[in-house]
Residue frames as qw, qx, qy, qz and C-alpha x, y, z in Angstrom:
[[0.996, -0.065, -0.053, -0.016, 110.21, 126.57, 94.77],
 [0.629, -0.636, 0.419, 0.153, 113.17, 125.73, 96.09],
 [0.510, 0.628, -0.391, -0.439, 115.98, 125.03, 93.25],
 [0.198, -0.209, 0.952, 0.101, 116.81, 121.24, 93.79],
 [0.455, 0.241, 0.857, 0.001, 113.07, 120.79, 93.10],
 [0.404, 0.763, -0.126, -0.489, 112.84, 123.58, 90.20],
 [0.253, 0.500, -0.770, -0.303, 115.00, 121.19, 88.52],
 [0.095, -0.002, 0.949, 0.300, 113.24, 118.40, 88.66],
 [0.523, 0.594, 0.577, -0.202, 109.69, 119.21, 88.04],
 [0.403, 0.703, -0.051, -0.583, 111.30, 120.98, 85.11],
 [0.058, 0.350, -0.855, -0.377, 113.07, 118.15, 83.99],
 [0.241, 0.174, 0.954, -0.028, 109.76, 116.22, 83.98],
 [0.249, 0.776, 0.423, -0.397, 107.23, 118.84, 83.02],
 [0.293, 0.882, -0.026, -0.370, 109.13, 121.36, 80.95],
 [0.130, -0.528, 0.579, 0.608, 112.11, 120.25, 79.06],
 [0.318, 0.149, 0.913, 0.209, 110.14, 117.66, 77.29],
 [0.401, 0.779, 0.456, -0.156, 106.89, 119.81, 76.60],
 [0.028, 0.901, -0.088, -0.423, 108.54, 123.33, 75.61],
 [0.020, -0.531, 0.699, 0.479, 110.85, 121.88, 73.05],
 [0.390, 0.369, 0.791, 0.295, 108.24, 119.99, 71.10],
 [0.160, 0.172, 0.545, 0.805, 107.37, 123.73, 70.31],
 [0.460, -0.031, 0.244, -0.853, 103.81, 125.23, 69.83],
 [0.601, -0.089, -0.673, -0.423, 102.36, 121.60, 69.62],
 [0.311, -0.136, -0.762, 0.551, 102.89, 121.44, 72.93],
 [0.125, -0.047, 0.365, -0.922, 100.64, 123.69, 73.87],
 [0.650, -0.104, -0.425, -0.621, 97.83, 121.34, 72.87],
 [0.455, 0.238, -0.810, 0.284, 99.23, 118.69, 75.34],
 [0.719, -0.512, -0.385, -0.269, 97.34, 116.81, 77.78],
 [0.826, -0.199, -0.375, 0.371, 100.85, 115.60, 79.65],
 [0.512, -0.278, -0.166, 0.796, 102.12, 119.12, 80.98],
 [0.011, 0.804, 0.168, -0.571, 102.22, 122.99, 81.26],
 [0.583, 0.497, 0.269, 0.584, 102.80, 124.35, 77.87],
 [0.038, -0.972, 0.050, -0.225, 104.10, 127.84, 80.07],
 [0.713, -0.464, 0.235, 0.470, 107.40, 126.63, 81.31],
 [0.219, -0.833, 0.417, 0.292, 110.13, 128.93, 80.25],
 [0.832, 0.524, -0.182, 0.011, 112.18, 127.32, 77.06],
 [0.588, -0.643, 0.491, -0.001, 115.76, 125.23, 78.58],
 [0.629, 0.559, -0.515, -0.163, 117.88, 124.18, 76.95],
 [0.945, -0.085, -0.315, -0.014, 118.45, 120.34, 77.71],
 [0.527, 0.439, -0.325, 0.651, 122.62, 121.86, 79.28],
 [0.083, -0.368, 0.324, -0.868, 121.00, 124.25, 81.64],
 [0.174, -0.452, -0.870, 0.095, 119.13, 123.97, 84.67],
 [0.164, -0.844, -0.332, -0.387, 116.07, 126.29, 85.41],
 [0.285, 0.544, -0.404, 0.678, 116.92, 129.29, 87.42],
 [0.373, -0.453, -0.752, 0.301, 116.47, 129.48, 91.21],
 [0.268, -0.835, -0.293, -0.381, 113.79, 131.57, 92.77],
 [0.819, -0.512, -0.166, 0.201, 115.89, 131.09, 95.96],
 [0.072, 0.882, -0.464, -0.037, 119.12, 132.80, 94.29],
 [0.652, -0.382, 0.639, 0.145, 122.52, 130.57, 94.04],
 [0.111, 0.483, -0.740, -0.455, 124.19, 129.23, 91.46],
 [0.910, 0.199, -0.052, -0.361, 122.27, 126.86, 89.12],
 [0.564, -0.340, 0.671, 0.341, 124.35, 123.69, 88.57],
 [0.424, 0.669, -0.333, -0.511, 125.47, 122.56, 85.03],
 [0.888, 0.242, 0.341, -0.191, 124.18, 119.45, 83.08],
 [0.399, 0.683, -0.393, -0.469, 126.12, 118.15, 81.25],
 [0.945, 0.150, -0.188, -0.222, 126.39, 114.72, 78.76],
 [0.652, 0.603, -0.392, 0.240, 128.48, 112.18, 80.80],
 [0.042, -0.654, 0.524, -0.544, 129.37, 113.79, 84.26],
 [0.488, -0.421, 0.633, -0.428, 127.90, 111.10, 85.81],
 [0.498, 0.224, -0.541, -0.639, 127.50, 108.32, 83.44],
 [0.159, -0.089, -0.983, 0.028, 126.70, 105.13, 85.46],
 [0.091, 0.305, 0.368, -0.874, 124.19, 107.49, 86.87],
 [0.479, 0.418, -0.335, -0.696, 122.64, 108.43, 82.86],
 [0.296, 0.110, -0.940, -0.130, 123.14, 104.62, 82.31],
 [0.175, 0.211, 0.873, -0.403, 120.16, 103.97, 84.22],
 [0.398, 0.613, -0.017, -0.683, 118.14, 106.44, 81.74],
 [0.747, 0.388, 0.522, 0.137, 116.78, 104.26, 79.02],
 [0.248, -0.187, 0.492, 0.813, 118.83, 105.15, 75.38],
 [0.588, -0.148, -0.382, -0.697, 114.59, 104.87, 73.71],
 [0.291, 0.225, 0.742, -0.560, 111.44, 104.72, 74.89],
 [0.554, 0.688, 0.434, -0.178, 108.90, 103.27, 72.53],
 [0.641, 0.596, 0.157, 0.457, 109.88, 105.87, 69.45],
 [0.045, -0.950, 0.223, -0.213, 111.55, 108.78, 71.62],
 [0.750, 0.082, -0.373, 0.541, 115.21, 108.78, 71.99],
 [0.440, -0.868, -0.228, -0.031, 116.47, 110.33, 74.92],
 [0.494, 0.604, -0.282, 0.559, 118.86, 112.97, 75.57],
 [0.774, -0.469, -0.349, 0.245, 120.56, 112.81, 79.05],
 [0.311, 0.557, -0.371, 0.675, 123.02, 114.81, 81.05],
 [0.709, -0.528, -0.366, 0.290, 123.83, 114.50, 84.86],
 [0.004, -0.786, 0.309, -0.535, 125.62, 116.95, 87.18],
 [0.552, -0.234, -0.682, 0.419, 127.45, 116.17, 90.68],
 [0.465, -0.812, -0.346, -0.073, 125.87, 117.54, 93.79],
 [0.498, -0.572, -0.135, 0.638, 129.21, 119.04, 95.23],
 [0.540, 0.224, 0.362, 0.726, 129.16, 121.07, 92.49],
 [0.248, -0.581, -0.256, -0.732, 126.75, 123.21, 93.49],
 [0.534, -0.811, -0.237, -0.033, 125.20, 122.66, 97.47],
 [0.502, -0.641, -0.228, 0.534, 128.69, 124.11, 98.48],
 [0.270, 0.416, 0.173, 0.851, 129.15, 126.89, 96.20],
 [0.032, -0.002, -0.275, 0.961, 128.91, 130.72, 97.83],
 [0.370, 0.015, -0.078, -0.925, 125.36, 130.74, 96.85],
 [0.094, -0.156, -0.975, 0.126, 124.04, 127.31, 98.01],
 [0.387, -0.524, -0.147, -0.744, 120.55, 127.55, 98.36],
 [0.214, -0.261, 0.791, -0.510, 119.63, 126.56, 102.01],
 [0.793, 0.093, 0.237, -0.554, 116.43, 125.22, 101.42],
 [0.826, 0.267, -0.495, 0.037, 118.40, 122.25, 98.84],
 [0.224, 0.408, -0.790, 0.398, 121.05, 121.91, 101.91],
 [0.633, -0.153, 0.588, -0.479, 118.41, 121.01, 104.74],
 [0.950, 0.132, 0.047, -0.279, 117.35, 118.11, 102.25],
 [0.600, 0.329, -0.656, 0.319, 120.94, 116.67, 101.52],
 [0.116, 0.475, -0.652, 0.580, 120.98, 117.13, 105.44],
 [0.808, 0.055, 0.214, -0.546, 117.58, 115.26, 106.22],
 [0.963, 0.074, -0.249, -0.072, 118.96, 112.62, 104.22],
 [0.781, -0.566, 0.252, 0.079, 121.61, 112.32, 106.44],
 [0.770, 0.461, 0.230, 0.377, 124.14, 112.38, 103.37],
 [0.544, -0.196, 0.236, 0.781, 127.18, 114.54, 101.78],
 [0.341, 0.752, -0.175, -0.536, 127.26, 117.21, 99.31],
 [0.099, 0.448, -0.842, -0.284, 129.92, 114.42, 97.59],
 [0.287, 0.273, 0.903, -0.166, 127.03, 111.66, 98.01],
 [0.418, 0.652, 0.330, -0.540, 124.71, 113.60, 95.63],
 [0.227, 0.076, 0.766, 0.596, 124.21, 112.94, 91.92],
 [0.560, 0.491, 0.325, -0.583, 121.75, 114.23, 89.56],
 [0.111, -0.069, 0.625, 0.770, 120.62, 113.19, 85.96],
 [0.537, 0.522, 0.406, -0.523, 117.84, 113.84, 84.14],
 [0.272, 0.062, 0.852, 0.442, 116.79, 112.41, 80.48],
 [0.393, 0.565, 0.404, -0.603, 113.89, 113.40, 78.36],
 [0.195, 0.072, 0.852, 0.480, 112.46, 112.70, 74.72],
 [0.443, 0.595, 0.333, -0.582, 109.69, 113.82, 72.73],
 [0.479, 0.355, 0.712, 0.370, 108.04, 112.89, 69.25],
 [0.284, 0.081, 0.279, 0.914, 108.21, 115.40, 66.74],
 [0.193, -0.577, -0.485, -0.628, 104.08, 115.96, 66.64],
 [0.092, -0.326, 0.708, -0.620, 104.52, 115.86, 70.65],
 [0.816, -0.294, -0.056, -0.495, 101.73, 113.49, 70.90],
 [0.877, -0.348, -0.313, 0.107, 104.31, 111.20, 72.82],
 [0.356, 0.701, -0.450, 0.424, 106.75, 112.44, 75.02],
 [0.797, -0.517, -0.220, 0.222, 108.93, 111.87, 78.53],
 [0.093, 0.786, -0.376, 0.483, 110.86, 113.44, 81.26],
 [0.911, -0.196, -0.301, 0.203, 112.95, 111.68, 83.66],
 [0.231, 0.655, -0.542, 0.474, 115.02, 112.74, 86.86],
 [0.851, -0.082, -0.496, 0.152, 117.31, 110.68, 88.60],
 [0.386, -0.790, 0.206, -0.429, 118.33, 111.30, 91.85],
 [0.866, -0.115, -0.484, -0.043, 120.69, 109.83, 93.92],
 [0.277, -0.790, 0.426, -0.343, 122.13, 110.04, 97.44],
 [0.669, 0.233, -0.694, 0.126, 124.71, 107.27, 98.29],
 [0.118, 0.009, -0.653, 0.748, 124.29, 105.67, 101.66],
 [0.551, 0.030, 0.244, -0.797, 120.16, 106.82, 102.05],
 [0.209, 0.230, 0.939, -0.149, 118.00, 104.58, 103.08],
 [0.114, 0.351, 0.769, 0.522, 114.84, 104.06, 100.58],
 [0.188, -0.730, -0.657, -0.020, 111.78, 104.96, 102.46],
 [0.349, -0.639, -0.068, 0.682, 114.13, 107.77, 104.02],
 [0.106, -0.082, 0.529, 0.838, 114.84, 109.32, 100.16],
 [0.014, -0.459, -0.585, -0.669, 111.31, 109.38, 99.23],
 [0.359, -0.780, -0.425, 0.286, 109.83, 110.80, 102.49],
 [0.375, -0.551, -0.020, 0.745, 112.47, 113.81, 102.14],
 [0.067, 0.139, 0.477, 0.865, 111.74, 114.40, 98.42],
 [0.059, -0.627, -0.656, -0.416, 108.08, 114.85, 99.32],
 [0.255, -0.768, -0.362, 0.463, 108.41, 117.14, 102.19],
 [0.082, -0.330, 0.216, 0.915, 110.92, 119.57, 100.14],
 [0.084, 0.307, 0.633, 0.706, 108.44, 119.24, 97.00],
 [0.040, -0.688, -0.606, -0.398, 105.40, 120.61, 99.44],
 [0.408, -0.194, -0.283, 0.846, 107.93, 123.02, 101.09],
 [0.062, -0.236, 0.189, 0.951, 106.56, 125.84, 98.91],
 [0.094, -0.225, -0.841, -0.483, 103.22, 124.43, 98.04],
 [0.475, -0.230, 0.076, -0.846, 99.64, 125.80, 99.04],
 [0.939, -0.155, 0.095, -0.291, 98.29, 122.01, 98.58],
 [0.318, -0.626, 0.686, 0.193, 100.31, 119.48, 99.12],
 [0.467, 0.222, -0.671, -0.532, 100.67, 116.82, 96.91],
 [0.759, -0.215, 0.521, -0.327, 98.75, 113.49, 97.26],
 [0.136, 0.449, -0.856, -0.219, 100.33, 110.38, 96.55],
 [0.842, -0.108, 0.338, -0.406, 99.04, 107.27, 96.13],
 [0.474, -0.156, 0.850, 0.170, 100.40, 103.46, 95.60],
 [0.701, 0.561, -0.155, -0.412, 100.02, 102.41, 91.97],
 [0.764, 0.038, 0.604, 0.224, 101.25, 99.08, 90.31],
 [0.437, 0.869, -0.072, -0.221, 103.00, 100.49, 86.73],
 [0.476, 0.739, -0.476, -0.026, 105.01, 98.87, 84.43],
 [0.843, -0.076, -0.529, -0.065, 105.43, 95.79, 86.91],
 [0.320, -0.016, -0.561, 0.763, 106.49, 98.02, 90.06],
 [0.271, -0.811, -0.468, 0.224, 104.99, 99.43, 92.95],
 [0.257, 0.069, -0.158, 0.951, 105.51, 103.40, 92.67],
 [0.089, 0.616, 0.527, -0.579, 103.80, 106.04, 94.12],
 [0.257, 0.530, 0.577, 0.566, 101.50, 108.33, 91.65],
 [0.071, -0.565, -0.304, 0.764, 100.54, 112.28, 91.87],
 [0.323, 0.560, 0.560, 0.518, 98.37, 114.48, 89.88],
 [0.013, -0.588, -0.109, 0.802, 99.06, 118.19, 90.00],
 [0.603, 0.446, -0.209, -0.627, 96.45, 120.20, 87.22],
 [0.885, 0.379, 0.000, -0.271, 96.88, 118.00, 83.85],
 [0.404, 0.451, -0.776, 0.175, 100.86, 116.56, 84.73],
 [0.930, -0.368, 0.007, -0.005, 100.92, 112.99, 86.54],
 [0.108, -0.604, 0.709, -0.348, 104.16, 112.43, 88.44],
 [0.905, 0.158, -0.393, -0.041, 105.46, 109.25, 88.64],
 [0.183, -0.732, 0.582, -0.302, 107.98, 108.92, 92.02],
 [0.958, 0.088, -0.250, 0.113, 110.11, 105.34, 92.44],
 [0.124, -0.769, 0.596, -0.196, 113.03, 104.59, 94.41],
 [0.951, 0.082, -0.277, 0.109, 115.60, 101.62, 94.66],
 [0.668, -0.192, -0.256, 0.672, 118.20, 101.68, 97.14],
 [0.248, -0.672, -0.278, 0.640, 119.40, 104.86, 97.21],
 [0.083, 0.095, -0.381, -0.916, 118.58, 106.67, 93.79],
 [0.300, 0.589, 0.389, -0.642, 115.04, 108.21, 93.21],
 [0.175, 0.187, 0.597, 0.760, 113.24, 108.58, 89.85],
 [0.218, 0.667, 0.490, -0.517, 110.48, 110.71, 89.37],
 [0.168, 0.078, 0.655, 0.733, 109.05, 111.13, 85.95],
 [0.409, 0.643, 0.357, -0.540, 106.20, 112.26, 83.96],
 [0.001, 0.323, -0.610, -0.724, 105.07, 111.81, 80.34],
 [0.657, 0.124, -0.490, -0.559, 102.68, 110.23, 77.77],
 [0.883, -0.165, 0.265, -0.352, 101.01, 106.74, 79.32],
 [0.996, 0.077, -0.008, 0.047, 102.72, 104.46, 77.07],
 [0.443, 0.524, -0.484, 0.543, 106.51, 105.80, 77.44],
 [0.056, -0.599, 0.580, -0.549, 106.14, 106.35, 80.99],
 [0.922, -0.187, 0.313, -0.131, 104.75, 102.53, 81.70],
 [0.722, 0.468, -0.228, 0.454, 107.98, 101.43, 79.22],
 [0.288, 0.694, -0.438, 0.494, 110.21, 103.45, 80.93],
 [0.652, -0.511, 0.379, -0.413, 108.89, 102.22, 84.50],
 [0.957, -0.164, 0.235, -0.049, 109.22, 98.94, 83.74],
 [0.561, 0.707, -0.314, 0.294, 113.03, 99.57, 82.52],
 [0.000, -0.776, 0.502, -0.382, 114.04, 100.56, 85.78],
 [0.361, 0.337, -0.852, 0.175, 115.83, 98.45, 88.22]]
C-alpha cells in the first residue's frame, strides 16, 4: 500500500486496536495484527521514502477539528504538514500522483489523525483528517478512493449511509467498517466502536 494510505488505515485500524494490548485481539472493530505505533510515528512505507512525523500541535486548527472525548475515550492527536514529506529525496510517487490528481500543492496538504480507546478495549476510535486546501469535495473523495484501491485485489465498496446526522459514505473490509466524510476541502475517514464513531460523526462540521 502506498504510504499516504498506510497511514491512514493505520490511524483508523491500528493505533487504536494495538495499544489497547492483548484485549484487542478479541475485538470485533479491527485487525488485532497491525504492528505496535506509537501514536508520534507513522507506519513504515512499503513503497520506501521517508515516513513523515506526527507530532502534538503541528497543525492545530487542523487537530481542532478532532473531538478532545468521545463518549468515555479521550483522544490523543498529532498532525504533520504535507511539505514535509511529498518533497523529501524519497517521496513516494504513488502519494505524489494523488496530491497531483487533486490538483493541489505539497504546501496545501495537512494531515492529523486522533484516536482513543477504553482501557478493556470494548470501546474504541481512530480518526484521520485530511486536508488539501483549494480541492473541490467530490474531487477529494473520488481521489482518496482510487489511491486506497491502487494496491487492492477487491476494491472497496462504498455505500451512502445517514450517521450521526450526515450523509457519509460506509465500507466494510473483513471485521473493520470505514467511515469516509468530507466538507470542503478536508476528508475524515474513521473507524471504531458504533457508539463513538456515530458521536464523533455527528461532531464534525
Amino acid at each position: 500500500m502506498n504510504r499516504f494510505l498506510t497511514i491512514a488505515v493505520t490511524a483508523v485500524a491500528g493505533f487504536v486496536l494495538v495499544a489497547c494490548g492483548p484485549a484487542a485481539s478479541s475485538s470485533s472493530t479491527g485487525p488485532s495484527t497491525e504492528p505496535s505505533v506509537a501514536a508520534s510515528q507513522a507506519p513504515a512505507s512499503s513503497g520506501g521514502g521517508v515516513a513523515p512525523s506526527f507530532t502534538a500541535g503541528a497543525v492545530a486548527d487542523l487537530e481542532a477539528l478532532i473531538p478532545d472525548k468521545v463518549g468515555d475515550l479521550t483522544l490523543e492527536k498529532s498532525s504533520t504538514k504535507g511539505d514535509e514529506f511529498l518533497t523529501s529525496s524519497g517521496s513516494d510517487p504513488a502519494v505524489v500522483k494523488f496530491v497531483n490528481d487533486l490538483g493541489v500543492s505539497p504546501s496545501d496538504i495537512s494531515i492529523a489523525i486522533g484516536f482513543g480507546f477504553s482501557p478493556d478495549a470494548s470501546s474504541s476510535l481512530g480518526m484521520f483528517v485530511f486536508r488539501a486546501s483549494g480541492a473541490d469535495t467530490d474531487r477529494l473523495i473520488a481521489a482518496f478512493k482510487v489511491a486506497n484501491d491502487s494496491d487492492r485485489e477487491t476494491p472497496l465498496q462504498w455505500s451512502s449511509t445517514s450517521l450521526g446526522g450526515k450523509q457519509v459514505e460506509k465500507a466494510i473490509d473483513s471485521d473493520t467498517t470505514y467511515y469516509l466524510y468530507a466538507k470542503g476541502d478536508v476528508l475524515f475517514f474513521l473507524s471504531g466502536d458504533p457508539a463513538s464513531t456515530e458521536e464523533a460523526i455527528s461532531g464534525l462540521p
